[in-house]
RODRENRO-66948 format. One record per residue (C-alpha): x, z, y; residue in three letters. Coordinates in steps of 0.1 Angstrom, whole numbers, padded with zeros to 4 digits, always signed. Each point is the difference from the previous one (the first is absolute). Example, Ala and Ser with C-alpha at 12.3 -4.5 7.8 and 13.67 -1.06 7.14 Angstrom:
+0123+0078-0045Ala
+0014-0007+0034Ser
REM end
This chain:
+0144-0266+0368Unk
-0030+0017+0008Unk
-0020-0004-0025Unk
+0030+0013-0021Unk
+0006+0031+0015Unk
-0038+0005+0005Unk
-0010-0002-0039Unk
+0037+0016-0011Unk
-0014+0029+0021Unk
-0038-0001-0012Unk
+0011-0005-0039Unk
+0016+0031-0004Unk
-0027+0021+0020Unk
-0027-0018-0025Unk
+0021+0009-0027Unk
+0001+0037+0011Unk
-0038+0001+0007Unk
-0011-0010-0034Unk
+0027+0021-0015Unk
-0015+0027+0016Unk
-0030-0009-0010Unk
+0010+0000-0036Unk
+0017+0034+0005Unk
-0032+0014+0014Unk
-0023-0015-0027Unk
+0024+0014-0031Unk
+0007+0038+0021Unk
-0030+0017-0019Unk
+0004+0017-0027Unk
-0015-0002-0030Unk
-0011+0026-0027Unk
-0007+0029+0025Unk
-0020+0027-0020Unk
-0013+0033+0005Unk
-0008+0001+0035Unk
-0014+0024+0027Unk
+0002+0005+0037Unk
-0001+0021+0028Unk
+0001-0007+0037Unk
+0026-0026+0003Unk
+0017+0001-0032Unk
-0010-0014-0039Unk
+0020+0013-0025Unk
+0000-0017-0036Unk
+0023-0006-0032Unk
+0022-0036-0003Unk
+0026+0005-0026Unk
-0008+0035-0013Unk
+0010+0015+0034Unk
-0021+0015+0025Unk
+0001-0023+0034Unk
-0018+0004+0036Unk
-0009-0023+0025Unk
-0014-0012+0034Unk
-0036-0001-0012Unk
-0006-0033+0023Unk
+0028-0014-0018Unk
+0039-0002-0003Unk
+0029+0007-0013Unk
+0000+0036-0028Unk
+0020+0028-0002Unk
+0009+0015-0033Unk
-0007+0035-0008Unk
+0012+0005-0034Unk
+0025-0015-0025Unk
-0001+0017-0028Unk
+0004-0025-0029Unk
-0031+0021-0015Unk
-0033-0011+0012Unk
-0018+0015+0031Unk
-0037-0016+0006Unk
-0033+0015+0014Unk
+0015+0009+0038Unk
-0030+0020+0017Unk
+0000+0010+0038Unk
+0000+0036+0009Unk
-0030+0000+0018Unk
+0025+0010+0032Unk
+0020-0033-0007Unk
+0036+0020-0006Unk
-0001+0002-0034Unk
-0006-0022-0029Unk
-0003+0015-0036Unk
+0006-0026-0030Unk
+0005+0002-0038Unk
+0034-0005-0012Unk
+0023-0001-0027Unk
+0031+0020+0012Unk
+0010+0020-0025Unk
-0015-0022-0029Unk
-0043+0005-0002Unk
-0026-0005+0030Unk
-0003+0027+0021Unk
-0014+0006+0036Unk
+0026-0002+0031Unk
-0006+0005+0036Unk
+0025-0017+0023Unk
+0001-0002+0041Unk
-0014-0035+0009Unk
+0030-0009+0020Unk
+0021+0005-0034Unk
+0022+0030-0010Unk
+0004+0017-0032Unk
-0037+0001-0026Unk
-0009+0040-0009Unk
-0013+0004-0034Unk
-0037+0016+0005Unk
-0008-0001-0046Unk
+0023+0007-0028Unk
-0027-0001-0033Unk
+0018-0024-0022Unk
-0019-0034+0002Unk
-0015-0021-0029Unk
+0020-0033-0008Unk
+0016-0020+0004Unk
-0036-0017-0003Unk
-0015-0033-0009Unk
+0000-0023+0033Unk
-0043+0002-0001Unk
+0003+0041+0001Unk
+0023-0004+0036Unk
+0018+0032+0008Unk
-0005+0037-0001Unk
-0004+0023+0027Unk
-0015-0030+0023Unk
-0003+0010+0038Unk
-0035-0007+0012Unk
+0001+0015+0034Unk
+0001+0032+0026Unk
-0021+0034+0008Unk
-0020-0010+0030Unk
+0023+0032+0016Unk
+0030-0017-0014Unk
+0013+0029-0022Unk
-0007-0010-0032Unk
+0006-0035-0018Unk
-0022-0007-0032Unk
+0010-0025-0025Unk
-0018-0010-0041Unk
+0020+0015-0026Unk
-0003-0004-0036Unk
+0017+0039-0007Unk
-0031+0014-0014Unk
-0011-0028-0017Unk
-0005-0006-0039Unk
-0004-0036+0003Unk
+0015-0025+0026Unk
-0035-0015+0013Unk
-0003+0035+0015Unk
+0012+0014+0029Unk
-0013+0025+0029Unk
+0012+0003+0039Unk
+0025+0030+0007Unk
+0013+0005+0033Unk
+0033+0021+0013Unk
+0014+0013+0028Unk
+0024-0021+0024Unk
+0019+0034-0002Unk
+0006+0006-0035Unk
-0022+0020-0026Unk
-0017-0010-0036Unk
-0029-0023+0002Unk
-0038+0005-0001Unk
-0024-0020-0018Unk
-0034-0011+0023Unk
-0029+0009-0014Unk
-0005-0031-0014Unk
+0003-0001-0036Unk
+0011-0034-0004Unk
+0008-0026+0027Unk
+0021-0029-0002Unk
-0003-0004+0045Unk
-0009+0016+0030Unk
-0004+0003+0034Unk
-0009+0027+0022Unk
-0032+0002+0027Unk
+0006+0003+0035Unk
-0011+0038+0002Unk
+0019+0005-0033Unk
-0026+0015-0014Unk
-0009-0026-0027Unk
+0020-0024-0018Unk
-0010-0042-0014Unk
+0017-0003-0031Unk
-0003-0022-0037Unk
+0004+0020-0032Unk
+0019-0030-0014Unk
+0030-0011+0005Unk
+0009-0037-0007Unk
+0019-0010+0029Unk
+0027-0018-0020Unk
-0027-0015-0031Unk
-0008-0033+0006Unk
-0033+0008+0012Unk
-0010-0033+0024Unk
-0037-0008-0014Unk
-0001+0029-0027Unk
-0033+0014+0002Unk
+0004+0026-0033Unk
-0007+0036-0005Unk
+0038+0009+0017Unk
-0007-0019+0033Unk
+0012+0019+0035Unk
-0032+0017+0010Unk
-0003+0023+0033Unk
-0013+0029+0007Unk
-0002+0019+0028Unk
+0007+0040-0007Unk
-0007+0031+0020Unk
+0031+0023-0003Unk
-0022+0033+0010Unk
-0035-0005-0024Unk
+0018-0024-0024Unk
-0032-0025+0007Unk
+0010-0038-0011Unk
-0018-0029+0011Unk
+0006-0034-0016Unk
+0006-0029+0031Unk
+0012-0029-0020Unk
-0023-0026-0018Unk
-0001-0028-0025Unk
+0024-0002-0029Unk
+0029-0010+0017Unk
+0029+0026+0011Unk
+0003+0015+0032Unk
+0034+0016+0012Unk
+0022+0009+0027Unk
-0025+0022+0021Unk
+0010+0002+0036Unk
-0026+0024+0020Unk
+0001-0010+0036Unk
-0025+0019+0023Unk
-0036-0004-0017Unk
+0012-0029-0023Unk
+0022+0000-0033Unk
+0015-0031-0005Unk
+0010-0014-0032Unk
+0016-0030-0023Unk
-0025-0020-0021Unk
-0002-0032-0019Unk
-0040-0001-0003Unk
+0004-0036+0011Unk
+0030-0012-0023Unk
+0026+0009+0026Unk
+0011+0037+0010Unk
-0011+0004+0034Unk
-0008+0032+0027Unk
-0036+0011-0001Unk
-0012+0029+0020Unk
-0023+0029-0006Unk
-0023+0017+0026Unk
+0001+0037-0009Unk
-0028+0003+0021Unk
-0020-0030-0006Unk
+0014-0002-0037Unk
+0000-0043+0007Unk
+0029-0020-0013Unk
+0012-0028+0018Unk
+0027-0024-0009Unk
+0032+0001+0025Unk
+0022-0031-0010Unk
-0002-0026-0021Unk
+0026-0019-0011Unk
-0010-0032-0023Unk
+0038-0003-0013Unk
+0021+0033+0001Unk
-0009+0039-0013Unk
+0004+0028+0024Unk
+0024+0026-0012Unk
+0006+0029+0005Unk
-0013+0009+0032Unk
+0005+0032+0020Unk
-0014+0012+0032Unk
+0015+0020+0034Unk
-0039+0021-0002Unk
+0000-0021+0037Unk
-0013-0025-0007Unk
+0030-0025-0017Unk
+0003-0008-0030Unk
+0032-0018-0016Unk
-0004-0019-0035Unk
+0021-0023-0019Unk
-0005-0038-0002Unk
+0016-0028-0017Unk
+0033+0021+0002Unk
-0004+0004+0037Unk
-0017+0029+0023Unk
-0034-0003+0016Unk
-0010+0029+0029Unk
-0042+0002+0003Unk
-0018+0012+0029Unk
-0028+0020-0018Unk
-0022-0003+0034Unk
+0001-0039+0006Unk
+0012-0008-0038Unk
+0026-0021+0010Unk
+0028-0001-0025Unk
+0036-0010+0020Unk
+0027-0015-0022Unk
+0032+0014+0005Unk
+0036-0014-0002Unk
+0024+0023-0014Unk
+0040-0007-0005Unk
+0014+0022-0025Unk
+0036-0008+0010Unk
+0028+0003-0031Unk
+0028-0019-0014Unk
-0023-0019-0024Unk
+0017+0009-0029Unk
-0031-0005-0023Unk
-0002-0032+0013Unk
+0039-0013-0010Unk
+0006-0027-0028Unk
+0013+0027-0032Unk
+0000-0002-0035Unk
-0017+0022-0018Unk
-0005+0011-0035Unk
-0034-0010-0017Unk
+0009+0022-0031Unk
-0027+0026+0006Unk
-0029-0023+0013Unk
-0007-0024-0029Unk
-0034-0006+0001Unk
-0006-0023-0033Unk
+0019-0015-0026Unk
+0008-0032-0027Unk
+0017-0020-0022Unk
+0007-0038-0001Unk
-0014-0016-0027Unk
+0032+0001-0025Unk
+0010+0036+0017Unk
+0036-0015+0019Unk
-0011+0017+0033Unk
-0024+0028+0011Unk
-0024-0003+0031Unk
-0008+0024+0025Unk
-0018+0003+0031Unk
+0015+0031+0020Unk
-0002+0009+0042Unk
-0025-0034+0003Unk
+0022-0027-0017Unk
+0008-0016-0033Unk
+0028+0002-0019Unk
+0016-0010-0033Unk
+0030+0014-0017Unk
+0022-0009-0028Unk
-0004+0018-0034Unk
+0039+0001-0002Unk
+0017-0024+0020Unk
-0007-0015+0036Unk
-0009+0011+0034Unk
-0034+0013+0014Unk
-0022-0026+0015Unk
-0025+0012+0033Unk
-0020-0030-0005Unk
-0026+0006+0032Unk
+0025+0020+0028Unk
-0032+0005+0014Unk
+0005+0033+0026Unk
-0032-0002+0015Unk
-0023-0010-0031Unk
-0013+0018-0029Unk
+0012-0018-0029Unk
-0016+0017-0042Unk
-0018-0008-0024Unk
+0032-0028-0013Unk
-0007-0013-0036Unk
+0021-0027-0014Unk
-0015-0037-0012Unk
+0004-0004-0041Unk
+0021-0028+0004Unk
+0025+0022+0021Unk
+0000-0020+0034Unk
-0019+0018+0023Unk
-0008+0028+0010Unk
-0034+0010+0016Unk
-0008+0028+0022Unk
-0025+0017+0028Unk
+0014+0001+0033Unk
-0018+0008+0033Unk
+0025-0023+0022Unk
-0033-0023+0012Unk
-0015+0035+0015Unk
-0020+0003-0033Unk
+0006+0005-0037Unk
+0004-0036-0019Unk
+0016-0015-0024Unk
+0040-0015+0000Unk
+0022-0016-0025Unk
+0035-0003+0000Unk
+0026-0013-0018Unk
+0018+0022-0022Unk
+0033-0003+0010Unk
-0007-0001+0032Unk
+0004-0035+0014Unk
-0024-0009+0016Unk
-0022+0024+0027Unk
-0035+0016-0013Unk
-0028-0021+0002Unk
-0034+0012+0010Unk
-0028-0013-0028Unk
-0032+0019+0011Unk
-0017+0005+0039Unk
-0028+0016+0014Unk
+0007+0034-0019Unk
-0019+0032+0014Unk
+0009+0029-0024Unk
+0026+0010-0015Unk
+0008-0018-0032Unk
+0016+0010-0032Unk
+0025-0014-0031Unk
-0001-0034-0007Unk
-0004-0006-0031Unk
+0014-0037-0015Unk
-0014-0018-0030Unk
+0019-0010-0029Unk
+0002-0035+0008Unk
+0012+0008+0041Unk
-0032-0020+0012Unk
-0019+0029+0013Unk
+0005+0035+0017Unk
-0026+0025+0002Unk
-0001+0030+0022Unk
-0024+0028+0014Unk
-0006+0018+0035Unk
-0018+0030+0013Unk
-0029-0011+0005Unk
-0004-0008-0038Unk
+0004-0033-0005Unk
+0023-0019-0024Unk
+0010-0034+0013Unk
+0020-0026-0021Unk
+0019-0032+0015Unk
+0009-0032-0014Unk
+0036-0006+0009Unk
-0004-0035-0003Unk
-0027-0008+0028Unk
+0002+0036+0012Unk
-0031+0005-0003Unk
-0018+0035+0005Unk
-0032+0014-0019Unk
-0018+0035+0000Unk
-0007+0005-0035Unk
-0011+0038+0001Unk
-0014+0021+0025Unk
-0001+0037-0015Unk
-0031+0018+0014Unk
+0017+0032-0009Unk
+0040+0009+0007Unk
+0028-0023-0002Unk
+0011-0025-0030Unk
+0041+0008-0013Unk
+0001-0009-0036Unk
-0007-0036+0003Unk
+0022-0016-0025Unk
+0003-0037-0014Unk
-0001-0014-0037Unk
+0026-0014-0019Unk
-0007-0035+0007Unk
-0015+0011+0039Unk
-0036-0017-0003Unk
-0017+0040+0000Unk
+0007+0024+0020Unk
-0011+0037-0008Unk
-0006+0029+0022Unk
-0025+0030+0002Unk
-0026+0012+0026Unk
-0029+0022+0001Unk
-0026-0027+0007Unk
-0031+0022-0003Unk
-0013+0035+0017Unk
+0005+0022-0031Unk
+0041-0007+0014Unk
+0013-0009-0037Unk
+0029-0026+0002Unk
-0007-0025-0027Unk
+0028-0028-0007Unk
-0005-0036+0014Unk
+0012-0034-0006Unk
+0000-0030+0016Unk
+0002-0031-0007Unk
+0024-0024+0022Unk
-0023-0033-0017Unk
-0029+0015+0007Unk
+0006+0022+0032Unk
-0023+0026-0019Unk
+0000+0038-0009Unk
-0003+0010-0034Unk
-0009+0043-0007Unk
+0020+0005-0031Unk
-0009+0036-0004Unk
-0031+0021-0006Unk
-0015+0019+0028Unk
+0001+0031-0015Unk
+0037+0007+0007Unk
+0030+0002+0021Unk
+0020-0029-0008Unk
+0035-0015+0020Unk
+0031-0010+0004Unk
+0002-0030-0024Unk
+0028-0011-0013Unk
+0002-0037-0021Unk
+0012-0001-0033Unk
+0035-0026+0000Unk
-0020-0023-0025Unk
-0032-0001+0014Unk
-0019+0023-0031Unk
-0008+0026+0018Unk
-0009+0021+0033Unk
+0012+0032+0005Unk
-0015+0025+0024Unk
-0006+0040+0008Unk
-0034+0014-0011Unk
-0013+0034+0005Unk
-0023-0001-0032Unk
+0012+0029-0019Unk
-0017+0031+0011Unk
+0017+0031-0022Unk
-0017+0031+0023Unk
+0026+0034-0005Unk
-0018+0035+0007Unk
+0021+0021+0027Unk
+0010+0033-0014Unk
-0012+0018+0030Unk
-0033-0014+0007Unk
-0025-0023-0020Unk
+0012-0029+0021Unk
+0008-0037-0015Unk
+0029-0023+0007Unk
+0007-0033-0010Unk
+0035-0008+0005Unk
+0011-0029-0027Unk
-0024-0024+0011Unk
+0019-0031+0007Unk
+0017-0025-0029Unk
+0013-0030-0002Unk
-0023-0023-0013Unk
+0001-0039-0009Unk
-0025-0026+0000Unk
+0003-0032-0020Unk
-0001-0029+0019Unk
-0013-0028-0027Unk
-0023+0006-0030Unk
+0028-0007-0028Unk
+0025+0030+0008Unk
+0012+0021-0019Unk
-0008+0032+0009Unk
+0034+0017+0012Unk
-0004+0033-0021Unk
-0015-0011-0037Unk
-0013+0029-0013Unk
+0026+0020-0021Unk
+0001+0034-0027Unk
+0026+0018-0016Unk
-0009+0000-0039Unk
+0020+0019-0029Unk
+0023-0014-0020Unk
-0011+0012-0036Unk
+0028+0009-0022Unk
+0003-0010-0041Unk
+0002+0031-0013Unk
-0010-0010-0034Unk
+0028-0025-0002Unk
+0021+0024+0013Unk
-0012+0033-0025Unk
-0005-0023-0033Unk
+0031-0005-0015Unk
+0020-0003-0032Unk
+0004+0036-0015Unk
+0033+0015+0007Unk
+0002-0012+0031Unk
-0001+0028+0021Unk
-0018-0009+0035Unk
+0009+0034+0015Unk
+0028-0008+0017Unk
+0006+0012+0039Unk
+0002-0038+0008Unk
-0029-0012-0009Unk
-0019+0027+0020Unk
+0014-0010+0028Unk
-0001-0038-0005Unk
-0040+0011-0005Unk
+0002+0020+0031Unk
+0015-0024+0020Unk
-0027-0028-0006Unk
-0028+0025+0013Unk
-0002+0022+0031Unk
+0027+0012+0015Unk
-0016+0030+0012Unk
+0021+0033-0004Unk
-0030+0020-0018Unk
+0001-0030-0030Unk
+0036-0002-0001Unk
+0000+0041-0006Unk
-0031-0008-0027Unk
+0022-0026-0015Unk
+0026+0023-0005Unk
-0018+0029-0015Unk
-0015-0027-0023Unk
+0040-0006-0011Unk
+0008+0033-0006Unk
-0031+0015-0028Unk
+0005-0041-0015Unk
+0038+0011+0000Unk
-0003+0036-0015Unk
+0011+0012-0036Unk
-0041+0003-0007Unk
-0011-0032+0012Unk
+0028-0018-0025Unk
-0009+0024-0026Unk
-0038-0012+0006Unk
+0009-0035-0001Unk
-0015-0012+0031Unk
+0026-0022+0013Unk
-0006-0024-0029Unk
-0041-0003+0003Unk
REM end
């Protein structure tokens, strides 16, 4: 009895503990964006709408709700104001709103460009305060004649038009203590996929004095450098100069950099700074608080409390987000992949088929077997990008065929006879399986771009592709062979060739040259332009083809106009009729048709009978 009553009551405490547990484990919130922070507060964007809270952690409150979207909250440098862009009344445009919520005041009314491209972000992006806190300055694209460039503007909290900085392009800013000089990059690429670009266009800073217009160049190496922060006598910024973006600081005075963090498996985004000495960045979805003294970074657990509507079971309609397309092999249903699964649907009769119901995988790529009974596809349900079949009517579950993928991989490709699938990934690389031991070989590894065109023969024992094996950067066309596991060039290396294409019977090889080089003179200036340089082109495949375009002239017919002129006498052959029977054997042109019929008229006339002449 005891016992009984002594584990009836310890169960259900247990039970509560590790539910608890399990409540406190799944209470952050993921996908927190945009942050910054002052004093006691973070403020950030989770679902489009502003949101503050406890900067040790907790639970948020929501600011906005507009179904627009409001991003890039910055700190009044006070703390009881927060100024954002948002979408109210359809574009960007700045806002200021009381940190402990109320109604947002619209601060810029110059109509903004978009809607843009998702790698171009927003217009009219808030980057921070005045020092004084009177002014808030933002990048805007009004003055722009090309969206790469931007320059800073700044208005007042009270209203007024808005004044460019002197800078005459900068993509980012951030002001010095004193206010007198500014860190900024010219660029602006915070929405390009920039991780490891080390091009022309990278982030570069510079720091600027607003009074003598002086600039001084404080970032090095090819890689970007963005999101200044200047804290006291260092500016702070994002880098990924060691493969992942990480805080570095610069000594204005000693002009050393020095890495801050450095994470070996997530970027830092997005960082902002209180000019304290904090600095708040994104992580993996989640919020990390740095003190810039010690450089200790702090997680924080933030609970973004809602009635998880994104979250619930719906249905929803994958009619706008088909991603890639086919046919099964005698055309009775149609393939798609759309919102990361695979479908099939009936040509005219029949219900649609989700074949994956994957919600929390990546299914594309799906290409259909020639026989008709599978379907295979490139899902990312393993964590990476490999290769699945599945039967097409949906029977049985997917079935993984490749492992050990790194990079994301591209359309499989079957051969004719179903016993091998090919594919390529980033990195390059074509790969081709055999179903029937599933085994995986490299057989290309592009030094220069990505292989897409690969493409099977008739029979599937070649496979074709193009690549630009050599410095000079021309792509010839490749084959391989499946007996021999060897590369064949089958172009010259003069030209651009690609995107072969197999000839049904095996004759031939079709492909896209560039070999045709026809310069046009501008009218304006003695300029050339060759713009008709690519055909279509075939190569024959054995020695005894035919070539696929004999060589072929138009030749005249020549009429017998003896036979026709040399008869028996009284006979007349002047007749309208036979004119035209004449003139309808030749050219149809108008001008001979008109000669013909001047011709009929002097052979018709009282002179020309009198003469004789229609009896020669």
């Amino acid at each position: 009895m005891f016992k009984k009553n002594f584990f009836g009551r310890i169960i259900p405490a247990a039970i509560f503990a590790v539910l608890l547990s399990a409540a406190n484990t799944s209470a952050q919130t993921k996908l927190l964006r945009f942050p910054d922070i002052h004093g006691d507060r973070v403020a950030f964007t989770y679902g489009g709408d502003i949101w503050t809270a406890p900067a040790k952690g907790g639970t948020a409150t929501r600011l906005t709700a507009h179904p627009g979207i409001e991003v890039f909250a910055k700190f009044s440098p006070d703390g009881n104001w927060i100024a954002f862009t948002g979408q109210y009344d359809g574009d960007e445009q700045v806002y200021v709103i009381p940190a402990t919520g109320g109604v947002p005041k619209q601060l810029t009314f110059y109509p903004a460009k978009g809607p843009l491209a998702p790698r171009w972000g927003w217009d009219n992006q808030v980057y921070g305060w005045s020092k004084d806190g009177k002014r808030i300055f933002f990048r805007s694209l009004r003055d722009s004649w090309s969206l790469p460039i931007a320059r800073l503007y700044s208005v007042s909290v009270d209203g007024g038009p808005a004044e460019g900085l002197p800078m005459p392009e900068a993509g980012s800013g951030d002001y010095s203590p004193d206010s007198n000089r500014m860190v900024y990059s010219p660029q602006f690429r915070d929405f390009r996929s920039e991780k490891r670009y080390g091009g022309g266009q990278a982030n570069v800073l510079y720091i600027f004095d607003l009074k003598t217009s002086e600039t001084k160049r404080i970032s090095e190496g090819p890689r970007p450098a963005r999101d200044a922060m200047w804290i006291g006598d260092a500016i702070y910024f994002n880098s990924d100069r060691d493969g992942h973006f990480n805080l570095y600081s610069y000594g204005v005075s000693s002009g050393k950099t020095a890495q801050v963090t450095n994470s070996k498996q997530w970027d830092v985004r997005w960082p902002s700074s209180d000019h304290e000495g904090r600095i708040v960045y994104e992580m993996n979805g989640e919020l990390q608080v740095l003190d810039a003294k010690s450089g200790k970074a702090t997680p924080i657990s933030i609970t973004v409390p809602d009635d998880g509507l994104a979250r619930r079971p719906s249905r929803i309609s994958v009619a706008n987000n088909i991603e890639s397309y086919d046919l099964s092999p005698k055309g009775e249903r149609a393939l798609f992949s759309a919102r990361g699964d695979i479908f099939t649907a009936p040509i005219e009769k029949g219900p649609t088929r989700n074949l994956t119901h994957s919600s929390g995988a990546h299914d594309k790529w799906p290409a259909w077997s020639p026989d008709g009974s599978q379907i295979a596809f490139i899902s990312d349900l393993s964590g990476e990008e490999e290769l699945y079949l599945v039967p097409q009517d949906g029977s049985k579950p997917p079935q993984q065929i490749t492992s050990g993928g790194s990079a994301m991989r591209y359309q499989p490709e079957w051969s004719a006879d179903g016993k091998r699938i090919a594919f390529g990934d980033k990195d390059g690389k074509i790969h081709v399986v055999t179903l029937a031991d599933r085994k995986l070989i490299e057989i290309v590894d592009s030094p220069r771009g990505q292989i897409r065109d690969y493409a099977w023969s008739p029979r599937g024992a070649f496979l074709a592709f193009s690549m630009a094996a050599t410095e000079s950067g021309v792509s010839h066309v490749y084959i391989w062979s499946a007996a021999e596991n060897k590369l064949h060039r089958v172009t010259d290396e003069n030209f651009n060739s690609g995107n072969p294409v197999w000839d049904p019977q095996g004759n031939y090889l079709y492909f896209i040259s560039n070999r045709e080089f026809a310069p046009q003179i501008s009218n304006v200036e003695f300029n050339y332009a060759t713009n008709r340089d690519s055909y279509i082109y075939a190569l024959a495949l054995r020695k005894d083809v035919k070539h696929p375009f004999p060589p072929e002239s138009d030749e005249v017919s020549i009429s017998k106009e003896a036979d026709l002129l040399l008869r028996p006498p009284g006979r007349s052959t002047c007749s309208a009729t036979h004119l035209r029977v004449q003139g309808s054997q030749g050219n149809h042109h108008r001008r001979r048709r008109r000669r013909l019929r001047d011709v009929q008229r002097r052979l018709e006339s009282p002179g020309a009978k009198r003469a004789g002449l229609c009896n020669l």
